[in-house]
N, C-alpha and C positions, 0 to 999 in steps of 0.2 A: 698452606702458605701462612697461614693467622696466626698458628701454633709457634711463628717464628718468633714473633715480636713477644718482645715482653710486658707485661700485666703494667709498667708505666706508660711505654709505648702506648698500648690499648686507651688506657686512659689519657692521656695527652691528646691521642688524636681525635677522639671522645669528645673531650673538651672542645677541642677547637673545631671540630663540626658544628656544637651545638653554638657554640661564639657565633661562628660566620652565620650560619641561619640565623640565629635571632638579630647581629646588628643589622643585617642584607636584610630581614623583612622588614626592621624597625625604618632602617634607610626607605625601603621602598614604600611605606605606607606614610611617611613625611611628604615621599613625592608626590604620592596622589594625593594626600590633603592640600600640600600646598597648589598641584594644579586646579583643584575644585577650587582654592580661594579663590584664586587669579580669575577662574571663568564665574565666580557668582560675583569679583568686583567688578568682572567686564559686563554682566549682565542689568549690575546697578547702576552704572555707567550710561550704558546706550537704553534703559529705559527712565535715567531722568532726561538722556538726547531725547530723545522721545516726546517724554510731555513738553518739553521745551517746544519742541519743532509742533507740537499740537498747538502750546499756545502761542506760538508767533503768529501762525495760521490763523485762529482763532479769530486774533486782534486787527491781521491786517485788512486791511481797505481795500485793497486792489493787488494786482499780481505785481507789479513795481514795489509796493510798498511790502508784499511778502517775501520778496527777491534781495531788496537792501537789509529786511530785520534778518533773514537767514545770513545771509553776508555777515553780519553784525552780530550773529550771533554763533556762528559756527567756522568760521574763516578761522580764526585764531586757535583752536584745538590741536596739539598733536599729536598722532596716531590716531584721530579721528577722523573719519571719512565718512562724507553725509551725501546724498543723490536726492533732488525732489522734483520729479517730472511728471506733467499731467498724460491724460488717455492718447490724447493726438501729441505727443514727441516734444511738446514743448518744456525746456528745462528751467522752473525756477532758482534750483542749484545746486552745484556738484561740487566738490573736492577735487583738488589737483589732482589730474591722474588717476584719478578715482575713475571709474562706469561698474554702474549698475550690471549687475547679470542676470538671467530669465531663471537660472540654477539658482535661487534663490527664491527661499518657498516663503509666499504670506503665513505669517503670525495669526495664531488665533486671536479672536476679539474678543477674549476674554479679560481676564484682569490681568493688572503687569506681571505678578508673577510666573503667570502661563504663557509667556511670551518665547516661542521657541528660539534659540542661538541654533546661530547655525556658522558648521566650519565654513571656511572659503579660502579659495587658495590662490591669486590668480598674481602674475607673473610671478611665482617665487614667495608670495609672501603670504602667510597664515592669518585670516581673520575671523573675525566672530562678525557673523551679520546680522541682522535682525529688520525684516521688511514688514511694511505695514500700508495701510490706506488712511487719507485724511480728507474731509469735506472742509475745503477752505470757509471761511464766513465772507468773502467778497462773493463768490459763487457758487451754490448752493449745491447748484449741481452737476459742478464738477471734481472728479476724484481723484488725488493724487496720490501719485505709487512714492514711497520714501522706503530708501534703504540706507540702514546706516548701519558703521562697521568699525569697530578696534582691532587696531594692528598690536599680534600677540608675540610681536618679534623682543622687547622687551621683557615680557613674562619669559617668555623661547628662552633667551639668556639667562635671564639670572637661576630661570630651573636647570642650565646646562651647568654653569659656573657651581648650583647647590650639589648637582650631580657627581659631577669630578671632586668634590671636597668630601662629599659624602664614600665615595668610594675610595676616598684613600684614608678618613677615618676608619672604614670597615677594614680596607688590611689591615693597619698600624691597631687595632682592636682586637680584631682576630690573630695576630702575632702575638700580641701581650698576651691575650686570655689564654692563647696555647703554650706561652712559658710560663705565666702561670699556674696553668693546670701540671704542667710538668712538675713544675714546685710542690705543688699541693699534692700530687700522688709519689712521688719520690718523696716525699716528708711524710706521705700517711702510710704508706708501705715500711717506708724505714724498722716497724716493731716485726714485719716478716724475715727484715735481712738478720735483725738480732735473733730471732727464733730460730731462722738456720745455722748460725753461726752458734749459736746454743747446739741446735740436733748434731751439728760439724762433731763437735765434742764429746758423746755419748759415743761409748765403746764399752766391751769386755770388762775393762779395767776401770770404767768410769759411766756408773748408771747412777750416781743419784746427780745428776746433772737437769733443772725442772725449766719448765717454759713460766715468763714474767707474766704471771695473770694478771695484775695488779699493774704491770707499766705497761699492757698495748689496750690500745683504741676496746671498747663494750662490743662490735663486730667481731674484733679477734678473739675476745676473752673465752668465748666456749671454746674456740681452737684451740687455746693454748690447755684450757682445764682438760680437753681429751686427748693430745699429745701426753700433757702430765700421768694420766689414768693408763693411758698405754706403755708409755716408762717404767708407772708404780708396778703393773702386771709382768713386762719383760723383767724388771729388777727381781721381783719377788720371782718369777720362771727360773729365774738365772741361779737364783743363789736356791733353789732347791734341786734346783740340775749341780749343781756345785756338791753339796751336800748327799745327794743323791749316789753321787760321783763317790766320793768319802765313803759314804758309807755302804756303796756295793765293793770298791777295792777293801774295805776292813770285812766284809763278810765273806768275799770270797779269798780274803786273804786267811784266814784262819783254818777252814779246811784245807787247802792245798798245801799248806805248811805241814800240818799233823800229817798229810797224807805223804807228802814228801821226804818228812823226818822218820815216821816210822818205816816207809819203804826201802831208805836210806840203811838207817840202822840195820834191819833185816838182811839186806845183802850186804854187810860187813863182817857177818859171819858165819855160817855151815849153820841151819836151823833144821829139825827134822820135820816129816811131812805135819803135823799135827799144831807146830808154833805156824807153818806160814799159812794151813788152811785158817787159823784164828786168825791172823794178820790179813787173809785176803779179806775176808768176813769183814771183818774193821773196815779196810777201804771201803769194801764195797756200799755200808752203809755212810761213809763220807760221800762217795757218789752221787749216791740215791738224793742226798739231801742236797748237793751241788743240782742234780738234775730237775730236781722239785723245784730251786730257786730259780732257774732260769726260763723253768717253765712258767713258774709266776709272773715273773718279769715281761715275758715274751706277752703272755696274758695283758697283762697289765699295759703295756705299747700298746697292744691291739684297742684297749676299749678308750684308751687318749686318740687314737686316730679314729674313734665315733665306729665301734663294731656292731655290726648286722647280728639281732637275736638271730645264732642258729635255726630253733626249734620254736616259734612263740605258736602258744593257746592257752586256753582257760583252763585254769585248773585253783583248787580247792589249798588254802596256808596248811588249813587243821591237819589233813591230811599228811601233806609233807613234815608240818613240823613233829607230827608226833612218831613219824618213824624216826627221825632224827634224835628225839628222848629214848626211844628203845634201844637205837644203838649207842646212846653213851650211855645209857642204866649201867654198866658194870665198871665205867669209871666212875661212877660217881656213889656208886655202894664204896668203894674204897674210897671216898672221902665221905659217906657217912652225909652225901650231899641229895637234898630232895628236890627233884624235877620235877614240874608244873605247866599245865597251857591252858588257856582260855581262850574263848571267839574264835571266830573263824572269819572270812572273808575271800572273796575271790579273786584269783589274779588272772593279767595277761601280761604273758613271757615266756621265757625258757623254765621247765622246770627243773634240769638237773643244776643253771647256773643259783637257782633260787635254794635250791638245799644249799650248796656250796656256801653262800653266802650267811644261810643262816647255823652251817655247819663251823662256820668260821666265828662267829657271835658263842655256840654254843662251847665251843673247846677253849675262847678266851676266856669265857665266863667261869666255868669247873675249875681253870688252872688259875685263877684267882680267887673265887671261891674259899672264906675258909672251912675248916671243916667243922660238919654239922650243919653248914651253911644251905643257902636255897638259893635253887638257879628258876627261873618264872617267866615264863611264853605268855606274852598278850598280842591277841592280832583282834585288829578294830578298823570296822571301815569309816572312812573319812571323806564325803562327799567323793570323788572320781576313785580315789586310790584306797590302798589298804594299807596299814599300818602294820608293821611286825615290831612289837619291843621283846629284847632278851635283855634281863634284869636279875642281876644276880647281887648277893650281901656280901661285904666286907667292909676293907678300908677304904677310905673317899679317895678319887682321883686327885692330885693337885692341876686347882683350877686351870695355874697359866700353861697346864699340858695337854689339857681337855683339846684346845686350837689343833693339837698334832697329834691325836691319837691315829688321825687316818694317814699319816704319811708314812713313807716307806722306809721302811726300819727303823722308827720311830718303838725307842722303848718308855715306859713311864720311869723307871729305876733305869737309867744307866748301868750304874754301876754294880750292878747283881746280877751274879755269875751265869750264865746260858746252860742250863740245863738239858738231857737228851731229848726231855721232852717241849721244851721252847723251839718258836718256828723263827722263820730270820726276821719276824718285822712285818711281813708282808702279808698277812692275813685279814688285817681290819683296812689294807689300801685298795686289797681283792673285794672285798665287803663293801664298800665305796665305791668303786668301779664298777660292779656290778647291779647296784641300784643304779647307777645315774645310768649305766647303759639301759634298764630297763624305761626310761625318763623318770627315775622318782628319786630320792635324796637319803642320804646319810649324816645319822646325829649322835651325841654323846652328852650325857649329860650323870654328873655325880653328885649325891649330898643325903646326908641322914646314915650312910651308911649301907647308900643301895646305887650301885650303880647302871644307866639302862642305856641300851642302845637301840637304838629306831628306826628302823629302816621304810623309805614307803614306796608303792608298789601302785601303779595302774591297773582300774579296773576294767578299764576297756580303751576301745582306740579314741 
C-alpha cells in the first residue's frame, strides 16, 4: 500500500507527524508547567494563610478576641476558605459554605515547605487544602484543628481557555509545517524530476544525453555521476555493437560475393570436369573461413556471457608454450625468423583454450615479424598469477591503435590488402576473451621496435 504514494507524499506526511508531535508535546509540557505554577502559587498562598492564622492565635487573649482577629483577617479573601475549630466542636471560624472534612489528612510538622496539599472536591468544586494544629496563646492546652483551602476553579479556567488555544495553535501549526514540508520536498526532489526527464530522452539515436552533476543537491550528485558512468558504458556498448555490426556485414560480405560471383560465372558456361573441381576447391576454402568466423564469433558470445572453463587444472606454460614454437618452427625458417622462451610458471585453466590463445599471440607475431626478425616467450610468475609475454621485432604499433588492438576486426593498417594468410580480425579479441575467462587480463604495449603482448593467468583458486 506504501509503494502507492509518492517519495513527496512520504515526505510531507513525514513531516507533518513529526510537526504534530513535537508542537502536541511542547503544548502538553506548558500545561503541566503551568499546572505545577498554579499549585506551588496555591501552596505559597495557603502557607502564608497559615502563619497568618498562627500568628493571630498567637496574639490573641481569649477565644473572642481570636474569633474577631480571624474575622478580620480572613473574612475578606476570595477563593479562600479557612475552618478553626477546637477538640470539643466549638468553631472559632469558618468560611461561608465552607466545612471542614475528616478526608482531610494533617500536615506534617515539619517546615512550610513540607507541608502536604491536598486535592479536595466537595460539592463540585476542586480545592487545594492543607490542615494543620495550632496551640492558641490564651490556652495552652487546647488544640485546634485549621483547615484552609484554595478554590482552583480559576486556575481550572484559564488552564481550559490555554488548552483550547493551544490545540488550535497545534492544528493551524501542523497544517503549515505539513505545506511546508510539501514545499520543501517538491522543491528538493524537483533535480529527480529533471534527471528523469533527462533519462526520458536517452535512446538509440541519442546517447550522449548526461545527468546535471553540478545542478542537483551533494545527496544526488553520486547518483547522477553513476547514471552518467552507466550512459558512458551503454554509449561506448552501443557504438561497438554499431561497428561491430559494420564490420561483420563488410567481412561476411566479401566472401559471399566472390563466392557468389565465381559460382555465377561458372554456371554461365559448359566448363569441363577439371575448371569446376578447381572452382569447387575455391569455394570450399571461402567456406571453411566463413565457418571459422562464425565459429569465432559464436566463441566470442560465449565468453561475454561469462563462459564455464570446460576442462580447468594445473598444468605447466613451458610446456605448452614450447610445443607451440615446434610447430610454427617451419614458418618461421621461411622468414628466416628465431623463436625463443624463457620461465615457466604454473597455471589453473583450460589447457587447449591456453594454447589457443597463445597460438593466436604466436601467428600474429610471425606475420608481422620482419624478416630475420625474432619472435620471444617470457612467462613469469607474478604474486597469484602467471605472466605470458609474446614479443616479437619490427615496426612500432601507432600508439592511438594500441586502445583497439583487442577489438574485433580491428586491423592496425586498414588499408592493406587481406592476404590468404590474414584471419578476419578476430584472433587477438579470442586472446582477450580467453584470459578474462580464465579471471586474468590482456595487454599490448609497443616502443623501441619490439612489440609485447601479455597475457596473465591464475595460479591457483
Amino acid at each position: 500500500m506504501l509503494r502507492r504514494f509518492s517519495l513527496t507524499s512520504r515526505l510531507t506526511a513525514f513531516f507533518t507527524v513529526v510537526a504534530a508531535v513535537v508542537v502536541l508535546g511542547l503544548g502538553w509540557l506548558f500545561l503541566a508547567l503551568a499546572d505545577q505554577h498554579f499549585a506551588e502559587l496555591d501552596r505559597v498562598t495557603l502557607q502564608d494563610k497559615r502563619q497568618l492564622i498562627e500568628e493571630v492565635l498567637a496574639n490573641a487573649n481569649s477565644a473572642e478576641d481570636a474569633k474577631w482577629r480571624l474575622n478580620e483577617s480572613l473574612d475578606h479573601h476570595h477563593g479562600l476558605f479557612a475552618s478553626v475549630a477546637s477538640a470539643s466542636g466549638e468553631t472559632l471560624f469558618r468560611s461561608q459554605g465552607f466545612a471542614a472534612s475528616p478526608q482531610i489528612q494533617p500536615s506534617s510538622t515539619g517546615s512550610d515547605n513540607d507541608a502536604m496539599l491536598q486535592m479536595w472536591a466537595p460539592d463540585g468544586r476542586e480545592l487545594r487544602a492543607l490542615r494543620f494544629s495550632v496551640n492558641p496563646k490564651y490556652e495552652s492546652t487546647t488544640i485546634l484543628d485549621v483547615t484552609i483551602a484554595m478554590d482552583t476553579a480559576h486556575h481550572a479556567q484559564f488552564l481550559a481557555e490555554l488548552r483550547m488555544r493551544l490545540m488550535l495553535y497545534a492544528i493551524a501549526a501542523t497544517l503549515i509545517s505539513g505545506f511546508l514540508g510539501w514545499l520543501a520536498a517538491h522543491h528538493g526532489l524537483s533535480p529527480l524530476h529533471s534527471m528523469r526527464a533527462r533519462a526520458a530522452g536517452v535512446s538509440g539515436q541519442q546517447l550522449s544525453e548526461r545527468m546535471p552533476v553540478d545542478a542537483v543537491p551533494v545527496e544526488m550528485a553520486e547518483l547522477a555521476r553513476e547514471l552518467n558512468r552507466m550512459l558512458d558504458r551503454l554509449q561506448s556498448d552501443f557504438m561497438r555493437l554499431q561497428d561491430f555490426s559494420s564490420d561483420l556485414a563488410h567481412e561476411l560480405r566479401t566472401p559471399i560475393s566472390n563466392l557468389l560471383t565465381q559460382t555465377q560465372v561458372t554456371l554461365s558456361n559448359a566448363r569441363d570436369a577439371v575448371v569446376y573441381r578447381d572452382i569447387l576447391a575455391s569455394n570450399a576454402e571461402e567456406l571453411q573461413r566463413l565457418a571459422r568466423m562464425v565459429s569465432d564469433m559464436l566463441f566470442l558470445a560465449k565468453t561475454e556471457r561469462g563462459v564455464n572453463l570446460p576442462h580447468r587444472e594445473s598444468f605447466f606454460a613451458r610446456h605448452e608454450v614450447q610445443a607451440l614454437l615446434e610447430f610454427y618452427e617451419a614458418v618461421a625458417e621461411e622468414k628466416n625468423i628465431r623463436l625463443s622462451a624463457e620461465g615457466d610458471g604454473e597455471i589453473l585453466g583450460d589447457q587447449l583454450m591456453f594454447r589457443r590463445a597463445i597460438s593466436n599471440l604466436l601467428s600474429n607475431a610471425l606475420r608481422h615479424a620482419p624478416e630475420g626478425g625474432e619472435v620471444h616467450v617470457i612467462i613469469a610468475n607474478s604474486g597469484q598469477s602467471t605472466e605470458v609475454t609474446v614479443e616479437n621485432t619490427g615496426q612500432d604499433i601507432d600508439p592511438q591503435a594500441l586502445p583497439r588492438l583487442f577489438d574485433r576486426f580491428f586491423r592496425a593498417d586498414p588499408a592493406r590488402s587481406r592476404s590468404a594468410s590474414d584471419g578476419a580480425g578476430l584472433g587477438l579479441s579470442i586472446t582477450k576473451a580467453i584470459a578474462e575467462a580464465h579471471g586474468g587480463t590482456a595487454s599490448a604495449s609497443s616502443l623501441n621496435g619490439r612489440t609485447r603482448f601479455k597475457l596473465t593467468f591464475p595460479r591457483s583458486e
